[in-house]
N, CA, C and O atoms as a GROMACS GRO file, in nm:
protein
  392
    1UNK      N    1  -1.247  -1.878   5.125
    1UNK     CA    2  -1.236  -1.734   5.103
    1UNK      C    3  -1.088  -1.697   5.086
    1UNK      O    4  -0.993  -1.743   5.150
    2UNK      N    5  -1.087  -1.626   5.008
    2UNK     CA    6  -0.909  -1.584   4.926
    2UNK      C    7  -0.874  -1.467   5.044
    2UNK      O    8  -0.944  -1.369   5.070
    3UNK      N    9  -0.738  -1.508   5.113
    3UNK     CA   10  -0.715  -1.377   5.181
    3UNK      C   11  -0.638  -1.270   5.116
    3UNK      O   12  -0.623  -1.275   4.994
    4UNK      N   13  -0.584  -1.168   5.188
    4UNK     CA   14  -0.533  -1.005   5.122
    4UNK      C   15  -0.396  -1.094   5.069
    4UNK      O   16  -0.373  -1.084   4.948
    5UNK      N   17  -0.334  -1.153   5.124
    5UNK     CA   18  -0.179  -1.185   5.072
    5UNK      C   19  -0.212  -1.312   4.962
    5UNK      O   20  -0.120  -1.314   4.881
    6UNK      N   21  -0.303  -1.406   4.936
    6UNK     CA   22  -0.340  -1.483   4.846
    6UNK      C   23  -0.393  -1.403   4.692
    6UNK      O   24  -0.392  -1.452   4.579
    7UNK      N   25  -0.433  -1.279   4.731
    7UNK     CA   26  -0.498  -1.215   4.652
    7UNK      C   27  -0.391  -1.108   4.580
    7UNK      O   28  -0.391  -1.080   4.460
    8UNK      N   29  -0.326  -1.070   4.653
    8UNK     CA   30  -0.150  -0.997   4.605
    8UNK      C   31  -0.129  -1.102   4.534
    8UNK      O   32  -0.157  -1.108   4.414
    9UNK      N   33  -0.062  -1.221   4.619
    9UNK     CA   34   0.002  -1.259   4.530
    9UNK      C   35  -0.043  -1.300   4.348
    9UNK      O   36   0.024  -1.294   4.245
   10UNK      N   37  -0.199  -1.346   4.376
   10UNK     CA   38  -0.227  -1.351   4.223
   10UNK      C   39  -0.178  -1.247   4.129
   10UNK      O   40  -0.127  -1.260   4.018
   11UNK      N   41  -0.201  -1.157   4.186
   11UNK     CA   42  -0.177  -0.983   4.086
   11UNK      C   43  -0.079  -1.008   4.050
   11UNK      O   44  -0.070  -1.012   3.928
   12UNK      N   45   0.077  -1.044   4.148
   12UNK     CA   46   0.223  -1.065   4.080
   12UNK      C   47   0.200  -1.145   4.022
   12UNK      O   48   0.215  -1.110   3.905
   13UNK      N   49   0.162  -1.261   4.030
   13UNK     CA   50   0.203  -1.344   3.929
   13UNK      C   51   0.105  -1.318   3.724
   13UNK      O   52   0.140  -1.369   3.618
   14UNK      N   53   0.006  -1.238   3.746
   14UNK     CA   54  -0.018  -1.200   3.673
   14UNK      C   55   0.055  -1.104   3.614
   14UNK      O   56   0.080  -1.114   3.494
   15UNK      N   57   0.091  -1.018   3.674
   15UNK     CA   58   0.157  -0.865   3.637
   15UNK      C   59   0.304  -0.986   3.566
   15UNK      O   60   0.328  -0.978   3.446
   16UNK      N   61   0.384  -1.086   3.652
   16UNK     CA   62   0.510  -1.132   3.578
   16UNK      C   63   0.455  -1.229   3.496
   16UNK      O   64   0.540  -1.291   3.432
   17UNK      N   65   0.373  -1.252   3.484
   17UNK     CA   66   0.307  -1.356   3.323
   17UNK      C   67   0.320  -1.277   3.198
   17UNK      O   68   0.361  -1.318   3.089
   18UNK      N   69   0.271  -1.138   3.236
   18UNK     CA   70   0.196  -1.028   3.128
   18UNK      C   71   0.376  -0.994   3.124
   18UNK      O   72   0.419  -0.984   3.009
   19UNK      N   73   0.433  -0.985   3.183
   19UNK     CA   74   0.603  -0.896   3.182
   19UNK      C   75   0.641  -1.031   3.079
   19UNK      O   76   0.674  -0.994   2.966
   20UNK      N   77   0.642  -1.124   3.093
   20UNK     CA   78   0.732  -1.226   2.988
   20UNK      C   79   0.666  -1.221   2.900
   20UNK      O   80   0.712  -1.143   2.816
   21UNK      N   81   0.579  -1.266   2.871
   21UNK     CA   82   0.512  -1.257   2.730
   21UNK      C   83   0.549  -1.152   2.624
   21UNK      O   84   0.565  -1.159   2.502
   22UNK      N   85   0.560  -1.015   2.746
   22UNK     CA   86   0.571  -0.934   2.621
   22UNK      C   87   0.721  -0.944   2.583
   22UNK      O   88   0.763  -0.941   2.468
   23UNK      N   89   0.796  -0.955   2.691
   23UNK     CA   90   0.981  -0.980   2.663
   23UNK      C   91   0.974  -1.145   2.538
   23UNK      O   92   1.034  -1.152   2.430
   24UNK      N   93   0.919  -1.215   2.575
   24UNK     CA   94   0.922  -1.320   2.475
   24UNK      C   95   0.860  -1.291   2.292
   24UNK      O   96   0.895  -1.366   2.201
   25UNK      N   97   0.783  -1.194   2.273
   25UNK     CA   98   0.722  -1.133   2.198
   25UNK      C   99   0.850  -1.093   2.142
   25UNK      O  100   0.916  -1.153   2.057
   26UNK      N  101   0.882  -0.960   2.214
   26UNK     CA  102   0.974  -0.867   2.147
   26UNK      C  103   1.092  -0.939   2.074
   26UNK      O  104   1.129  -0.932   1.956
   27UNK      N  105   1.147  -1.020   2.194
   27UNK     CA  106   1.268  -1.108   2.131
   27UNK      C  107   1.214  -1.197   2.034
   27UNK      O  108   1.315  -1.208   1.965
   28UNK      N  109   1.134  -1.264   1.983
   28UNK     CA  110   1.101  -1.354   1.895
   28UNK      C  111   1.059  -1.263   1.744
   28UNK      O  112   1.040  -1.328   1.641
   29UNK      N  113   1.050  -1.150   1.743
   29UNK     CA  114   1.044  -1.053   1.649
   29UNK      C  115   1.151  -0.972   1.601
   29UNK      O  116   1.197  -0.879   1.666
   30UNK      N  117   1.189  -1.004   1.494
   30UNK     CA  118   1.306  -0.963   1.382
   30UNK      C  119   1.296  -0.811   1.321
   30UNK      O  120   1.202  -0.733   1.340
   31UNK      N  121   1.400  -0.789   1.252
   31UNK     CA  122   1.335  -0.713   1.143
   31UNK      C  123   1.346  -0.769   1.037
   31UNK      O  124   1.271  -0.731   0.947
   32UNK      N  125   1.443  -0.878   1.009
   32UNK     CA  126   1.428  -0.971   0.848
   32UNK      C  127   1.458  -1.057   0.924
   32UNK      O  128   1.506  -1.067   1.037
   33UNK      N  129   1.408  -1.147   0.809
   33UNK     CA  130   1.382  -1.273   0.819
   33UNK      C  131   1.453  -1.373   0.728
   33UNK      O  132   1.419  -1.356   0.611
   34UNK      N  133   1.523  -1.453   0.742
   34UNK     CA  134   1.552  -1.537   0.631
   34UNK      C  135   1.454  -1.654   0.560
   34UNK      O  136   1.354  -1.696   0.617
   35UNK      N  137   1.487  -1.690   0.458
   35UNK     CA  138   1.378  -1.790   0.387
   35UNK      C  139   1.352  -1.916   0.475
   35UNK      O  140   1.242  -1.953   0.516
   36UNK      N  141   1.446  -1.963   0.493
   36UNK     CA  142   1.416  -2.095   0.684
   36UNK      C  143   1.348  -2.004   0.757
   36UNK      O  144   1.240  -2.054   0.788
   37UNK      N  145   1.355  -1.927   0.787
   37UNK     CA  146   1.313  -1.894   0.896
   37UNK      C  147   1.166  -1.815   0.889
   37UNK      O  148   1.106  -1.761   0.982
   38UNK      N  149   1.126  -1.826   0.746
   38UNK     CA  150   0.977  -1.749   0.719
   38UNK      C  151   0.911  -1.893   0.665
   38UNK      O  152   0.788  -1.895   0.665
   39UNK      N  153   0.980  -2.013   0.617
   39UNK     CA  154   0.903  -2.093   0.559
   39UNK      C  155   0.863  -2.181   0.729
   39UNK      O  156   0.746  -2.218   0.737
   40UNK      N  157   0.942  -2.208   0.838
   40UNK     CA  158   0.933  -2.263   0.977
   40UNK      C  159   0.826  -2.199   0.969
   40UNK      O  160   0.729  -2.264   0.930
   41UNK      N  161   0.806  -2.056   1.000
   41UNK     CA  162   0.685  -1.994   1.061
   41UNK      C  163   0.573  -2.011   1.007
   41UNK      O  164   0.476  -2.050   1.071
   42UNK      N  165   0.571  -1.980   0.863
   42UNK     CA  166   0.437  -2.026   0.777
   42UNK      C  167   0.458  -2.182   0.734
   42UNK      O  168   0.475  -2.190   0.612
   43UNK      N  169   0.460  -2.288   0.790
   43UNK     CA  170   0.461  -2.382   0.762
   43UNK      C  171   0.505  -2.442   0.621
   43UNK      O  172   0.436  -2.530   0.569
   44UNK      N  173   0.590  -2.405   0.575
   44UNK     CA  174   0.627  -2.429   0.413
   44UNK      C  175   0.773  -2.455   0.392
   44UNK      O  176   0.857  -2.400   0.464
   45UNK      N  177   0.803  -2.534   0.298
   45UNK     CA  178   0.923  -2.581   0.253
   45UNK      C  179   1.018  -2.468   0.239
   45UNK      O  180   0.963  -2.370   0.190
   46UNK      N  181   1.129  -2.452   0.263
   46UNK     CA  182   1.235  -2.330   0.244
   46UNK      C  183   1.260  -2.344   0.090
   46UNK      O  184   1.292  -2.232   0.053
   47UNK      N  185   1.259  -2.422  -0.005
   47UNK     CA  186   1.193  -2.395  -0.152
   47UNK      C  187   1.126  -2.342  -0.166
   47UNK      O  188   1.164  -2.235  -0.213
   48UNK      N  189   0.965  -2.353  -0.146
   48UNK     CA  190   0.859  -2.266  -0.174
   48UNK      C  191   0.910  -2.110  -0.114
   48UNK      O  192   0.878  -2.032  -0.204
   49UNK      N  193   0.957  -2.052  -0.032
   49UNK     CA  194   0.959  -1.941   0.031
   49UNK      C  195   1.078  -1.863  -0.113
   49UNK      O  196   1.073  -1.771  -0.195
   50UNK      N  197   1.160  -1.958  -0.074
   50UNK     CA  198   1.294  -1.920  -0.250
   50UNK      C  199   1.251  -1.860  -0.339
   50UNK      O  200   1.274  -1.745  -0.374
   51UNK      N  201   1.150  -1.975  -0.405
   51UNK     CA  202   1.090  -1.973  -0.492
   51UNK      C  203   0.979  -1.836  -0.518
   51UNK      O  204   0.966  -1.774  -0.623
   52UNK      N  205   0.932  -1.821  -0.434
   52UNK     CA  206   0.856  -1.682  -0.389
   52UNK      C  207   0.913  -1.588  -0.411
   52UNK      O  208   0.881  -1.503  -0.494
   53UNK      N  209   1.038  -1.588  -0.320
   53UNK     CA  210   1.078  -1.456  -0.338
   53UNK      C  211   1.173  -1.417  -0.503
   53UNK      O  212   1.198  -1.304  -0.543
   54UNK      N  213   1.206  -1.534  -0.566
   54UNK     CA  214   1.279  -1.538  -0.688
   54UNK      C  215   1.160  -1.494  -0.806
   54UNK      O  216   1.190  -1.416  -0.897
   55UNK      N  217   1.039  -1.546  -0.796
   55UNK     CA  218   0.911  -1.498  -0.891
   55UNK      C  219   0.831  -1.365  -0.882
   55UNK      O  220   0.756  -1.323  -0.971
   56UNK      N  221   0.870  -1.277  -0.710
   56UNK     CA  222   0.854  -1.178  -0.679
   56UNK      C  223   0.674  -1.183  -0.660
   56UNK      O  224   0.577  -1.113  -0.686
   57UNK      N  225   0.707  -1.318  -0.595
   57UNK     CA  226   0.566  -1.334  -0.537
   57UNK      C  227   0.525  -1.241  -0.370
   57UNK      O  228   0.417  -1.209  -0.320
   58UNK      N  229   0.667  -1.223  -0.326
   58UNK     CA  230   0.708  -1.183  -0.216
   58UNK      C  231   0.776  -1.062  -0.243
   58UNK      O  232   0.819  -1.058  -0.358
   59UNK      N  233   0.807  -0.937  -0.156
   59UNK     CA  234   0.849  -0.834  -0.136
   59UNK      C  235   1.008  -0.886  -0.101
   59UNK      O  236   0.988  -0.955  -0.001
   60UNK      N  237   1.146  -0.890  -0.126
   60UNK     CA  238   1.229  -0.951  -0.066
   60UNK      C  239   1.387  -0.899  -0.080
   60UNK      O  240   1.404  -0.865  -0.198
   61UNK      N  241   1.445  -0.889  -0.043
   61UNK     CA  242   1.583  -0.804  -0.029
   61UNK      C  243   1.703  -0.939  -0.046
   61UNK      O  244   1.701  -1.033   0.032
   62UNK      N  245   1.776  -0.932  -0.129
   62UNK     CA  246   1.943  -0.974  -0.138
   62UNK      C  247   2.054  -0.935  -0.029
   62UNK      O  248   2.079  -0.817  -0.002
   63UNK      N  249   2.100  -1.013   0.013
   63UNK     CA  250   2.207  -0.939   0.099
   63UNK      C  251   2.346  -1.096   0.145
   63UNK      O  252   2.341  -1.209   0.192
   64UNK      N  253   2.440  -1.009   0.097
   64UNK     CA  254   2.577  -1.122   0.130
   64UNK      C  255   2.573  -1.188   0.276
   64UNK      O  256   2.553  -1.145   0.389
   65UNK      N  257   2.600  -1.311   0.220
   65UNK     CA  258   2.600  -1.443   0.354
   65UNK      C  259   2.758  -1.404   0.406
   65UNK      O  260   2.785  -1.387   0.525
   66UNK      N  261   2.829  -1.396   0.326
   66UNK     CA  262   2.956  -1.359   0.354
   66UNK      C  263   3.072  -1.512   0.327
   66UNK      O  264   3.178  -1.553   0.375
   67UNK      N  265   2.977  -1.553   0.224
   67UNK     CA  266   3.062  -1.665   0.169
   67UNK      C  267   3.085  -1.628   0.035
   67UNK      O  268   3.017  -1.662  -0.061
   68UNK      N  269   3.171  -1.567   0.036
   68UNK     CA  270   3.195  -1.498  -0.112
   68UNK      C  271   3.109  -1.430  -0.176
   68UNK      O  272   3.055  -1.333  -0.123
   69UNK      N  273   3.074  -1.476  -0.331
   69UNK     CA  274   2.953  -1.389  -0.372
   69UNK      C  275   2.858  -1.399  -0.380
   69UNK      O  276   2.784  -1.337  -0.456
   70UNK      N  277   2.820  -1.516  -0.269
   70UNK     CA  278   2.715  -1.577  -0.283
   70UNK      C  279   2.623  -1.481  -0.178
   70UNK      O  280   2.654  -1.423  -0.074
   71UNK      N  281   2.493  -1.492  -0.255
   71UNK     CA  282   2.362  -1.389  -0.136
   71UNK      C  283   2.268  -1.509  -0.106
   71UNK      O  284   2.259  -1.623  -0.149
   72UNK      N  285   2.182  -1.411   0.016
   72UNK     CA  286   2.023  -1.497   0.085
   72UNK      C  287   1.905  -1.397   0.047
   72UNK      O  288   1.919  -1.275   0.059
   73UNK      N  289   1.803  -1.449   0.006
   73UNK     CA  290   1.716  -1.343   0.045
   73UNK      C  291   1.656  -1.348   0.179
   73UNK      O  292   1.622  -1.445   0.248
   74UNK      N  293   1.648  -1.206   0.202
   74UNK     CA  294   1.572  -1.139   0.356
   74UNK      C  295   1.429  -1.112   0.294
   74UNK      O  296   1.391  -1.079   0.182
   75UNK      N  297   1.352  -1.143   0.434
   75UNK     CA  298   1.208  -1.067   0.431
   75UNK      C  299   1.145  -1.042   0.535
   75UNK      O  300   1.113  -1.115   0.628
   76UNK      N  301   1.122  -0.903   0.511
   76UNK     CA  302   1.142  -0.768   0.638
   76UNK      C  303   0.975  -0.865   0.751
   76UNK      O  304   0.884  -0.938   0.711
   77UNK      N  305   1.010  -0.812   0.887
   77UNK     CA  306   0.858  -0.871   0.944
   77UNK      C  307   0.797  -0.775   0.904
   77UNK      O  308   0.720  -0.754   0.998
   78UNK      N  309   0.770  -0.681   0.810
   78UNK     CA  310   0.661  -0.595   0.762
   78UNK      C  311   0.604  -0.657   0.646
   78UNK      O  312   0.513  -0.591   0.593
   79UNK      N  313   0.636  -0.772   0.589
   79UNK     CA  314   0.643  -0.780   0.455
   79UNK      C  315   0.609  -0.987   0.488
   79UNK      O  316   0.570  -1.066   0.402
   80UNK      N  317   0.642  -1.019   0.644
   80UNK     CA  318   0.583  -1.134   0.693
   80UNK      C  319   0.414  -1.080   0.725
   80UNK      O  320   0.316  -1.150   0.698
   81UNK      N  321   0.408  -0.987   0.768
   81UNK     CA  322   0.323  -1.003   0.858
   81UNK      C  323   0.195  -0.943   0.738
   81UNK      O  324   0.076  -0.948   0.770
   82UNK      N  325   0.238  -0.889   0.609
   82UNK     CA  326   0.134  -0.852   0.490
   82UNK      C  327   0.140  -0.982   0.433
   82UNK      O  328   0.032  -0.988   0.374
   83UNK      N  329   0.217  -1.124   0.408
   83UNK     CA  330   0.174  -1.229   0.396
   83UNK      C  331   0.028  -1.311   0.460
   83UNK      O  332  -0.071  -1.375   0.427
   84UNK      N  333   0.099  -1.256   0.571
   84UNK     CA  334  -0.008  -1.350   0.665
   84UNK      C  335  -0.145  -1.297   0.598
   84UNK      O  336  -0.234  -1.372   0.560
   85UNK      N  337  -0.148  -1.163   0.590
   85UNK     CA  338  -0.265  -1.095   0.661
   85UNK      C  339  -0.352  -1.078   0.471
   85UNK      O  340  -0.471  -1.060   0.443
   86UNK      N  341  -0.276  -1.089   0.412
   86UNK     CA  342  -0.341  -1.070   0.258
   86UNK      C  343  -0.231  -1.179   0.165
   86UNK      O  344  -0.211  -1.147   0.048
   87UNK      N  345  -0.190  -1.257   0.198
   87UNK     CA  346  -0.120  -1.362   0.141
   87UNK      C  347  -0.043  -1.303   0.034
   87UNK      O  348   0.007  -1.191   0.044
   88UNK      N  349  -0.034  -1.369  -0.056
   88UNK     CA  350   0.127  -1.404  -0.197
   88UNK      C  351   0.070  -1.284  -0.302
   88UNK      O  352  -0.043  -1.281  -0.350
   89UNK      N  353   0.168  -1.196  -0.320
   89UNK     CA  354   0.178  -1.125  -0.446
   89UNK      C  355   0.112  -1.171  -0.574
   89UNK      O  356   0.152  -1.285  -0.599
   90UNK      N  357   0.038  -1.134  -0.653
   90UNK     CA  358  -0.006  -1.177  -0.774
   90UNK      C  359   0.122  -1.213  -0.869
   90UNK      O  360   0.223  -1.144  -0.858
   91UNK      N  361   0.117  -1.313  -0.955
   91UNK     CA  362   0.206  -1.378  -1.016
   91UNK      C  363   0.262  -1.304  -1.101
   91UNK      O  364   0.163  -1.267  -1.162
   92UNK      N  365   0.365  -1.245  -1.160
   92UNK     CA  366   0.436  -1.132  -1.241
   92UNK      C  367   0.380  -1.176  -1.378
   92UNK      O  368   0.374  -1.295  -1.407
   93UNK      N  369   0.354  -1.114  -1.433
   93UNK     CA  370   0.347  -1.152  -1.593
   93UNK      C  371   0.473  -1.135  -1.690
   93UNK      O  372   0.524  -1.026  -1.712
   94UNK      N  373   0.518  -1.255  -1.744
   94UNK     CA  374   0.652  -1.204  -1.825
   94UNK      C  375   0.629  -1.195  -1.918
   94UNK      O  376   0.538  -1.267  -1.958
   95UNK      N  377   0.690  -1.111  -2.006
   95UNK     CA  378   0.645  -1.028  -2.142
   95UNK      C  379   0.794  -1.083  -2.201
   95UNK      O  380   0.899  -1.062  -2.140
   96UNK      N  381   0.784  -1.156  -2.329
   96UNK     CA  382   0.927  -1.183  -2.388
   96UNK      C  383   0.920  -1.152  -2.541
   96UNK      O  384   0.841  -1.220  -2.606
   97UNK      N  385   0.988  -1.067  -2.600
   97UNK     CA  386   0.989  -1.015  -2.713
   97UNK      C  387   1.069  -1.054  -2.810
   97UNK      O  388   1.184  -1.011  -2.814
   98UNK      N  389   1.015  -1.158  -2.920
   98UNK     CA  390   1.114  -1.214  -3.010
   98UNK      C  391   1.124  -1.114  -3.123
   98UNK      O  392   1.202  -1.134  -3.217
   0.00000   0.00000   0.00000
């Protein structure tokens, strides 16, 4: 039979399980994302993610690395998390006019 202080203590340690999780949550959530760091998460080559966002398969933002003029693309966790949930942009159609 579980006594009153065996039975507390479960509650804390529940109540500080439920407290990290959500602190581990919050911190593990961005607001952009870099292409490593969205292809790690969805299991995919940091090419394929490039590549995505260069065909505008992906929703994706430019922004200076700060190595001259060179840029990365970002992609917002609003724009991870519409991957997940309804996958890759339909393929652009290019129209070329000779």
């Amino acid at each position: 039979m579980e006594t009153h202080q065996e039975h507390s203590l479960d509650e804390r340690l529940a109540r500080i399980e439920a407290a990290l999780t959500a602190l581990v949550s919050e911190q593990t959530r961005k607001e952009f994302y870099s292409t490593s760091e969205v292809a790690e998460i969805l299991g995919k080559a940091e090419f394929t993610v490039r590549e995505w966002c260069r065909l505008g398969r992906v929703h994706a933002l430019k922004r200076s690395t700060g190595r001259g003029r060179s840029q990365e693309w970002m992609i917002s966790d609003d724009e991870l998390t519409r991957i997940r949930n309804e996958g890759l942009l339909p393929q652009p159609k290019f129209h070329i006019d000779f």
